[in-house]
N, C-alpha and C positions, 0 to 999 in steps of 0.2 A: 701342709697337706691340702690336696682341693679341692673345693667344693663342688658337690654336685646337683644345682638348684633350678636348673634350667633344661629338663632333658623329657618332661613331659610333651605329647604329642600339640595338643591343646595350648599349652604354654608358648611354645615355638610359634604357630599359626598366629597369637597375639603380637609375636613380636612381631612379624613379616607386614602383617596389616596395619598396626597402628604404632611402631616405634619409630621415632624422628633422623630420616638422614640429617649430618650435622655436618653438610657442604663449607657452611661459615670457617668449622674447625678444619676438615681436609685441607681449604684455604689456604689459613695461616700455614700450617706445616709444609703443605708444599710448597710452599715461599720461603719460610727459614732453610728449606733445604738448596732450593735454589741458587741463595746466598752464597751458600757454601761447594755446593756439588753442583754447577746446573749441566753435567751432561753424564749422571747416573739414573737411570732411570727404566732399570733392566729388570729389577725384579721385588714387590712389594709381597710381605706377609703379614695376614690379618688376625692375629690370634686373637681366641674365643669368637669368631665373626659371626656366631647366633646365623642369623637369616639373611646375612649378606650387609646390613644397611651400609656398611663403610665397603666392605669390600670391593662393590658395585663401581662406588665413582671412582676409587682409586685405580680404576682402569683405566681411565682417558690420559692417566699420565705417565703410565708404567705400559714395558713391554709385554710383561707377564704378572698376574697379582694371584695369589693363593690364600684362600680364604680355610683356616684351622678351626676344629672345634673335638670336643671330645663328646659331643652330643649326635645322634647319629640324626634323633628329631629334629634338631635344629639346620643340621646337614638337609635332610628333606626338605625344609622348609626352600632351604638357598637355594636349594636347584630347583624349585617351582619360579625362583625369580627372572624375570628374562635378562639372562645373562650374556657381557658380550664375549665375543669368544675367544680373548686372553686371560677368562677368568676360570680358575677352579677350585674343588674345594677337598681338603682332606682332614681325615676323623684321627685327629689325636692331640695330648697331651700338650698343654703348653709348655712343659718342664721339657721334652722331648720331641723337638723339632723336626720333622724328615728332611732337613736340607744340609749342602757341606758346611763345613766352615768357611765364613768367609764369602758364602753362596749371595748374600740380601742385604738388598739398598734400602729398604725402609722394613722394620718390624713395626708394628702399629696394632693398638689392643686399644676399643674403648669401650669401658663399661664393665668388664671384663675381669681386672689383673685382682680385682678385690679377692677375687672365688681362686686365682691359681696359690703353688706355692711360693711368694714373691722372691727367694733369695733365687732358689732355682731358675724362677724364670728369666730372673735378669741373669744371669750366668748363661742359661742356654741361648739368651738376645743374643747375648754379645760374644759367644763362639758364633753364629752363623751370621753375625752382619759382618761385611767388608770394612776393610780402614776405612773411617770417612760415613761410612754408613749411618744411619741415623734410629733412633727407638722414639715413641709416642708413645704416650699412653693419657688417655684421661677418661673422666666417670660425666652420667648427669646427675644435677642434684633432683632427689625427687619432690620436691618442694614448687611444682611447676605453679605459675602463677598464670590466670587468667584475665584478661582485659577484653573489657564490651564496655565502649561509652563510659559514662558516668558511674556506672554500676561495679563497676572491679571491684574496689572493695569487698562490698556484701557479696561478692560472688569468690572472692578470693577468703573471704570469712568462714564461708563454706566449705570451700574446698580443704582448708585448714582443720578440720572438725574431720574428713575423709583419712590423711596423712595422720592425725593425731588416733586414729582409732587403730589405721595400721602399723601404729610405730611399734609395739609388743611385738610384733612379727615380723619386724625388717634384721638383716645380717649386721648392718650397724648404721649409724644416724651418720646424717651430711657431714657432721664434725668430724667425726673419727673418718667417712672416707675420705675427708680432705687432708690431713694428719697421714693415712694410712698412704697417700696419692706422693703425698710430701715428702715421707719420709725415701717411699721409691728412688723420688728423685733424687734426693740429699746423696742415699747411698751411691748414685753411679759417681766411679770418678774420672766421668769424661770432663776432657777440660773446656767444652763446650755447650755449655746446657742454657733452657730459658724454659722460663714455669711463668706460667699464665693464671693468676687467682682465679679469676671469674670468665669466663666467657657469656655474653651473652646471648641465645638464638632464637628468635620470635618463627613464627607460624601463624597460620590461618587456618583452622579445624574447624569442622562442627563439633558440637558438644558429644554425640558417642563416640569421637573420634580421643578425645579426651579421655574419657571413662574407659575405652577400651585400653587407652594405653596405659591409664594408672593400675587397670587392672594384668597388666602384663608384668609389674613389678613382682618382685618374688616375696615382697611382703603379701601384697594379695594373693598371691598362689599359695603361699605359707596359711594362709586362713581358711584359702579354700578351701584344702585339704583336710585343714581341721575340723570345719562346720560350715560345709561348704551352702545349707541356709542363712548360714547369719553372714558372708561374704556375699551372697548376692542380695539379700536382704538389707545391707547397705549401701550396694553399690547400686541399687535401686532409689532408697531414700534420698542419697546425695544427689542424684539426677533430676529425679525430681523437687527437690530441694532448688537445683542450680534453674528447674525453667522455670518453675513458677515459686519463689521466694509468698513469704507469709505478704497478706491484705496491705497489713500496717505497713510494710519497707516501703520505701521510695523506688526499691527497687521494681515490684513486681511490674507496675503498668510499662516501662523501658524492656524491660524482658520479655515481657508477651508478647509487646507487639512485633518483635521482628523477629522472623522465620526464615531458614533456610528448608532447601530441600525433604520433605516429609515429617516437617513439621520443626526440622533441625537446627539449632542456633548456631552462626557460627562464630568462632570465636578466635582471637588472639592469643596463643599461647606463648608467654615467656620462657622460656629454658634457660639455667644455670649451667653451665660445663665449666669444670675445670679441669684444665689439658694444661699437659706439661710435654716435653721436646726433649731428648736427648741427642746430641751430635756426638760420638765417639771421636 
């Protein structure tokens, strides 16, 4: 069955602003594909594509790329993005594809397959890819880590303290979607597959740039909605937590002094993804 956790007006807006293109991972895939296919490159589908983030660049390498959701907010969201004009975007089911069989060169879902019906979906992948065609899928972990100088730790200690108050409220913890991601793969039986553990993708953010995005997870929107004072009432405390740490740390004097833009720190973000590759 699928879930439906991401279809809030407000929610989508988070994602479009503050979730991370994961250029590093189109990368590799468009390389493995290359490998194998280098002269298919006619037509790319983006199921669950939220606000575009993948959809977008997987246009500089496809004739045409179509961006799926079943969210119509998240659909608004995409077409606010400037998009270029081989890109589009349609409102449905990832179990129920609008295309022939046979029609697409690359099916591609990130972030995303956790919430559909997984047996479905890989069944409806693999009626509408071409022989040869290829399926992606991978998540990020939300465990995102931060790096400033000397100070990461205590500031990754913190933000560890944010993740552990929303774990009640997340769909399932990093273990299970790696397991859940696995198992995906295990079942195709293309005879050409390659599964990636970890990926890792750094960033340069200021710090609401962070908070906005851990706030887009659908654990925090699950809290929101619950007490939606005590979710911004944390996600206040962390913040302030993260610029000005307590007298005593080693950290505080390192933190204060450097400022970005309106008073904004900015910071190195780590990302975990892990992506997997199917070649039919």
């Amino acid at each position: 069955m699928e879930l439906r956790q991401y279809e809030g007006k407000a929610h989508a807006a988070g994602y479009l602003k503050y979730r991370v293109v994961p250029h590093e991972v189109i990368s590799r895939i468009i390389s493995s594909i290359e490998k194998k296919e280098p002269n298919s490159w006619e037509l790319a589908v983006d199921v669950g594509c939220g606000s575009g983030q993948v959809t977008i660049p997987l246009a500089a390498y496809f004739a045409t790329v179509v961006g799926t959701d079943n969210s119509s907010a998240q659909l608004e969201m995409a077409l606010i993005n400037s998009n270029p004009p081989n890109v589009t975007y349609r409102q449905c089911s990832a179990e129920e594809l609008p295309f022939a069989s046979g029609e697409v060169d690359l099916v591609m879902s990130m972030s995303a397959a956790q919430c559909f019906d997984r047996p479905k979906f890989l069944m409806e992948a693999d009626r509408v890819l071409r022989p040869g065609g290829c399926l992606a899928a991978g998540c990020h972990t939300s465990d995102v880590e931060l790096e400033y100088g000397d100070v990461s730790n205590t500031l990754n200690d913190i933000c560890n303290e944010f993740y552990a108050a929303l774990s009640p409220f997340r769909l399932t913890d990093d273990l299970s979607f790696a397991k859940l991601y696995f198992e995906m793969f295990d079942s195709c039986s293309y005879p050409d597959k390659e599964w990636t553990e970890c990926f890792r993708v750094k960033r340069i953010m200021p710090l609401t740039g962070y908070i906005g995005m851990v706030k887009s997870y659908s654990s925090y929107q699950c809290l929101l909605q619950k007490d939606p004072a005590e979710a911004e009432c944390l996600s206040t405390d962390i913040r302030n937590n993260l610029t000005c740490p307590q007298p005593q740390t080693p950290a505080s004097k390192t933190v204060r002094a450097v400022r970005g833009p309106g008073g904004d720190k900015t910071l190195c973000c780590a990302f975990k993804i892990k992506a997997s590759c199917y070649l039919p």
